[in-house]
N, C-alpha and C positions, 0 to 999 in steps of 0.2 A: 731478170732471172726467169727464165722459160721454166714452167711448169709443167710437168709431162709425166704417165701413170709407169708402172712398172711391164708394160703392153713389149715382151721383148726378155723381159727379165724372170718373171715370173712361169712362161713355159718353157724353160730350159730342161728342170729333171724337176723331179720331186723330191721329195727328203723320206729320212727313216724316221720311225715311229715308232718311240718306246715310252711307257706309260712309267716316267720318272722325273728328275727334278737337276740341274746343271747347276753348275760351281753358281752363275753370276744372270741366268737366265728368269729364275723366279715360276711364276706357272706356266706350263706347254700355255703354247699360243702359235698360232702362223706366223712365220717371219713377217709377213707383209699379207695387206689389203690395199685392193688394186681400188677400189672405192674411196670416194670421198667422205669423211666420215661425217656423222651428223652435226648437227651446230650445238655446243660446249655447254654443259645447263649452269655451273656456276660461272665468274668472274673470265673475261678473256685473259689471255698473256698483253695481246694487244692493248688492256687496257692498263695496263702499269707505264709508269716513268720510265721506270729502271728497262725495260723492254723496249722501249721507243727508241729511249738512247742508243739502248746497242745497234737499233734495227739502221738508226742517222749513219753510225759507226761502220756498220758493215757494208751501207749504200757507199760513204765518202772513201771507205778504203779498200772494197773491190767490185765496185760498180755493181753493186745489186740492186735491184728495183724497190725502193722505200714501199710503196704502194703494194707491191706483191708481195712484200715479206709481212707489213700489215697485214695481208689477208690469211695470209699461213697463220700469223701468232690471234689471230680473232677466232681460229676456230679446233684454238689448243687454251689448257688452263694448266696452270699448277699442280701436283699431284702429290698430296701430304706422304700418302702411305710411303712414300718412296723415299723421304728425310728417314721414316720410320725405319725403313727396310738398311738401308747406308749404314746402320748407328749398329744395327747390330750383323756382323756380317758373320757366316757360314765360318771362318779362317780363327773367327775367338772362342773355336772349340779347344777342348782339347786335343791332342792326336790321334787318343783310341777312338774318340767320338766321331772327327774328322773324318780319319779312314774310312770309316763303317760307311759313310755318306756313297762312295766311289768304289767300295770292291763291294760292290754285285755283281747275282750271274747275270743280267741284263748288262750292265757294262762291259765284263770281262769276255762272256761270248757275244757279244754286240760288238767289242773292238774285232775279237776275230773274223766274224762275218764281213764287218766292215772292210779290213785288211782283205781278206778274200774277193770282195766284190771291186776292190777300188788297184787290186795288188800293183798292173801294171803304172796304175798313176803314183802312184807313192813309191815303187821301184824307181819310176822317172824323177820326182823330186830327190831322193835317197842320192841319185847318182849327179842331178844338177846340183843340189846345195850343201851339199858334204853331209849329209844329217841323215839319222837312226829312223828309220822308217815307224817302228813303235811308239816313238817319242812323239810324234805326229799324230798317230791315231790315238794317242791318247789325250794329249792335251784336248783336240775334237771329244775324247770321250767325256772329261772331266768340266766339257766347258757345257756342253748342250748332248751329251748323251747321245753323240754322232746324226747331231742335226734334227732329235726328236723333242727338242725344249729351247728355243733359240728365245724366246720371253714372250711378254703381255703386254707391255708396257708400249707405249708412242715414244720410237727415241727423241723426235723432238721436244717429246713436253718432262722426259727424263732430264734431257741435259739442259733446257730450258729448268725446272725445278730445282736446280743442284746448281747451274750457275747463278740464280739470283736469289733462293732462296735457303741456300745452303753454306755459310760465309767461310769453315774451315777451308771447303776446298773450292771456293767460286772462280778463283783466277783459272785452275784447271777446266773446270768444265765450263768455262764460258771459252776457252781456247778450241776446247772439244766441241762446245757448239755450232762457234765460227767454222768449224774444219767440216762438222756434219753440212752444213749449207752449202760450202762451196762441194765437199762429194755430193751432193743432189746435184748440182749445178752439173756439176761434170761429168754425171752419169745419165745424165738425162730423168731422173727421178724425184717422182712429188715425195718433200720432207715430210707428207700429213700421212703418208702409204707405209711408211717403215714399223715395224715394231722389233721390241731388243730386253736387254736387260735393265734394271730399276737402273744402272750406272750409266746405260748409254751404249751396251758392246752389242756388237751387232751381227748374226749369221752362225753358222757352225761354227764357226769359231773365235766367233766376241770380240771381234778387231773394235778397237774404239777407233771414230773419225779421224785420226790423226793417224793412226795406226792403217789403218784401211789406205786412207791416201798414200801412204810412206811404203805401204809395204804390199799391198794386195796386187796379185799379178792375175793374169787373165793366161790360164795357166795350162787349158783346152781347145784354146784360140778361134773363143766365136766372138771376138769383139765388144766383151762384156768382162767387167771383174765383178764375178757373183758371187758372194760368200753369203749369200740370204738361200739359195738353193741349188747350189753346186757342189756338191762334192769335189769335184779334181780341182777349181778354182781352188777351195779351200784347203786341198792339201798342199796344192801349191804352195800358197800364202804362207802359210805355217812355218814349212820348210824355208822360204825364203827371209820372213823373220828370224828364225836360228839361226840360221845361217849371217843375215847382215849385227845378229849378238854375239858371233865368234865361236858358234856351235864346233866341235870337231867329232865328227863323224869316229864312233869305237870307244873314244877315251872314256875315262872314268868319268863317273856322274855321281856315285855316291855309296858309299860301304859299312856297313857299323863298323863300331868302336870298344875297346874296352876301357872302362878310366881307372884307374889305381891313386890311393895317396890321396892329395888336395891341392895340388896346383894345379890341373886340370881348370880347376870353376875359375883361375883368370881368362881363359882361353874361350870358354862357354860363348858361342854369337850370342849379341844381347841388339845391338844395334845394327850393326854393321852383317849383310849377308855375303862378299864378299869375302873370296880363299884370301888367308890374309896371314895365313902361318904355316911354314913346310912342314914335311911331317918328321923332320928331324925333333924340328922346336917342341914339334907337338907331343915325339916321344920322349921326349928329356922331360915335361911335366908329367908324364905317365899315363899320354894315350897312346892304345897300343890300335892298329889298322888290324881288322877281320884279317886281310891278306896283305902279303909284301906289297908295300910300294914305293919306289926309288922315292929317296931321303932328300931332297931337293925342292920334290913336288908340293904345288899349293894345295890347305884344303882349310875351311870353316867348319868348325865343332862347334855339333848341333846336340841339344838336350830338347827330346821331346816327351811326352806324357804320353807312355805306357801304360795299359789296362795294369801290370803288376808291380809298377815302377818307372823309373827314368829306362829311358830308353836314347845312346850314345852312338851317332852320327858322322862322320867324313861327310862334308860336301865336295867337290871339285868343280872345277871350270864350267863343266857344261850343267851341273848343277843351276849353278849363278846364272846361268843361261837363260835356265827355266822359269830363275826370278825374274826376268828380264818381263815376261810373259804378263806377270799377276807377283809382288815383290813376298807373296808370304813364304817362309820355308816350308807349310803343312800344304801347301798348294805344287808346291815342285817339288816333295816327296810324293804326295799323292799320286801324280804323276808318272816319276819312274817306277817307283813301284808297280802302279797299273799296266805301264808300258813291259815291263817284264812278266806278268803275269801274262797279258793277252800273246807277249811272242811264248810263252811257256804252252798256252791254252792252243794257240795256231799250230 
């Protein structure tokens, strides 16, 4: 594995700068230091078992240099705060509390600016991936505040802390790990240069490693997929994510509801976010749709916490979409709502 700085990557564009806080980013920090960073004061990575094994693992199953990825993991360590930070995430608010996080006027006139400065590249994604141009700059808004909070954190010693010392969800991000390695690999970029979210997500718009390789398009066409300081790259991406989750460009995303009666609360998502009842079924228990819509169509009813009560939901398809992104419902609410405020605010 050729080690190589971000010399190519880094002077592309610059990012926007707002003194705020993103879905999964934690404190503004540069996406990247193009610098080697100093040597670790506690414990290495390299000095664990469980570490060495993976490093044997990822030599014999895609030729990486045993010796070079020792010297990557000698000069990363563990980082507790970030088990800390996992446990309690931004999504187990409630809704009134959640919202409030995302409709600012930094956000809402920051997606318009943004749409304004970027219109033509997001017109072009809009028209290549069948997808809602707002939906775009909002989930950018909702993740890093249009590239002004992209995280703090070393993604390697994120997904390194989470896949070994994190056991609910180690199988995940030790997949995420391996996928971060081989994108250094194939990017030409040193893993020690990156920084992201406590989870691992990375750029304007918090593609995690697997996510990045699968879906990140280079989207401006200068030979680079940069979601650490690209705008166009990243709206690209985005776009082309919705799109390969079935996105349809116009259709419904999501409407209140009224509920009547008590058959309703079998119907209530609890596990499942998935449209999974027409809205026939749905009116036969006594949820009524804000506005008509053909008796056929799928949608998931959603109950969320209103500052003055329950508050009664319609998801649809490209809803579930959104879950696709980040699986909570307060995450792809927050979202189309934002996304309709800034085309309201534009």
């Amino acid at each position: 594995m050729k080690i190589l700085h971000l010399t190519g990557l880094i002077l592309l564009t610059g990012v926007f700068s707002f003194p705020d806080q993103g879905l999964c980013a934690g404190n503004a920090a540069p996406p990247a230091s193009a610098g080697v960073p100093p040597a670790v004061s506690g414990p290495s990575l390299a000095s664990r078992a469980d570490v060495n094994a993976f490093i044997q693992e990822m030599a014999a199953k895609h030729g990486l240099d045993v010796g070079e990825l020792r010297t990557v993991f000698s000069r990363a360590q563990a980082q507790p705060e970030i088990i800390a930070l996992i446990t309690r995430p931004a999504e187990a608010k409630p809704w009134h509390a959640y919202r409030k996080i995302f409709f600012t006027p930094q956000r809402i006139q920051g997606g318009a600016a943004f749409w304004n400065s970027h219109q033509q590249a997001l017109a072009r994604a809009a028209e290549r991936y069948n997808v809602d141009p707002e939906i775009i700059v909002a989930i950018i808004g909702v993740e890093t505040l249009y590239g002004g909070n992209t995280g703090r954190f070393k993604v390697l010693e994120a997904l390194a802390t989470l896949a070994f010392d994190y056991p609910k969800r180690a199988v995940f991000f030790r997949k995420e790990l391996e996928n971060f390695l081989l994108l250094t690999r194939e990017e030409g970029i040193d893993p020690l240069s990156l920084n992201g979210s406590y989870a691992g997500a990375m750029g304007l718009a918090q593609f995690m490693p697997s996510s990045y390789r699968a879906y990140a398009v280079d989207f401006n066409g200068d030979g680079h997929r940069n979601l650490w300081r690209d705008p166009e790259d990243a709206i690209g991406s985005v776009g082309n994510y919705l799109s390969k989750h079935s996105w349809r460009r116009g259709s419904l995303i999501a409407m209140p509801a009224q509920v009547r009666g008590g058959r309703y609360r079998a119907l209530v998502s609890s596990g499942t976010i998935k449209p999974n009842y027409s809205i026939q079924q749905l009116n036969q228990s006594g949820v009524i749709p804000q506005q008509p819509v053909d008796a056929g169509t799928l949608a998931m009813l959603l109950e969320l916490e209103g500052e003055h009560g329950p508050e009664y939901w319609l998801g649809f398809n490209n809803f579930f979409v959104i879950t696709r992104y980040n699986r909570s419902p307060l995450y792809a609410m927050a979202v189309y709502q934002l996304g309709e405020e800034i085309r309201t605010q534009r």
